[in-house]
Phi, psi and omega in degrees: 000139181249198204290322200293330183308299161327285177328313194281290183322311206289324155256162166294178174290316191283347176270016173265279156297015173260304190294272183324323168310283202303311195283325204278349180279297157332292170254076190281351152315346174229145168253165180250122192226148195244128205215132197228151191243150157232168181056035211031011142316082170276153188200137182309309145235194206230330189258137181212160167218121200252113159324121200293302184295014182242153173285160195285350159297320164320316181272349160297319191275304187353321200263335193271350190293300198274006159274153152247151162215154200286148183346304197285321173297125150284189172198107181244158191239135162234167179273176157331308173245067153084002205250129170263127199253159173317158191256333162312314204302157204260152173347286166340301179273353163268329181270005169296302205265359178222001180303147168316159162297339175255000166102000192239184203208093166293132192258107140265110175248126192228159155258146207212148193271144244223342164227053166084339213244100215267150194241000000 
């Protein structure tokens, strides 16, 4: 099963959108996005709370900085539903344009072997 399901099973909607209020209210400097892994990409956690103003590549090397991958290995980000977005582009402008009904911002990260070269 995968992580974003769990969450979503294991809270209600309204207790997501309750959660998600209280942290961008808290930290209103950050939004909170749930990062789901593939392709045996393991990451220590799933829940972040990400600075509205860097670009979402900063916070992707962020995470690959606490992974090992192979030279050769990527790391690609997709939304919740499939759509893969610029790495420039700031936090800020994907969770405006792809965030959830409840206010949390879905991650999908997989690694992809990214120059031809199988180890």
């Amino acid at each position: 099963m995968s992580f974003i399901k769990e969450f979503k099973q294991e809270l209600s909607f309204d207790k997501r959108k309750e959660e998600s209020e209280y942290l961008k209210k808290k930290y209103s400097d950050r939004y909170p996005i749930i990062c789901e892994t593939y392709n045996d990409l393991k990451i220590e956690k799933n829940k972040y709370l990400v600075p509205k103003n860097i670009p979402m590549g900063n916070f992707i090397y962020t995470i690959r900085k606490k992974i090992k991958l192979n030279s050769n290995e990527g790391i690609f980000a997709l939304t919740e539903n499939n759509i893969m977005f610029s790495m420039q582009l700031l936090v800020s402008e994907i969770y405006k344009e792809h965030k959830a009904n409840d206010g949390f911002l879905y991650i999908i990260l997989s690694k992809e072997n990214t120059f031809g070269v199988n180890n």
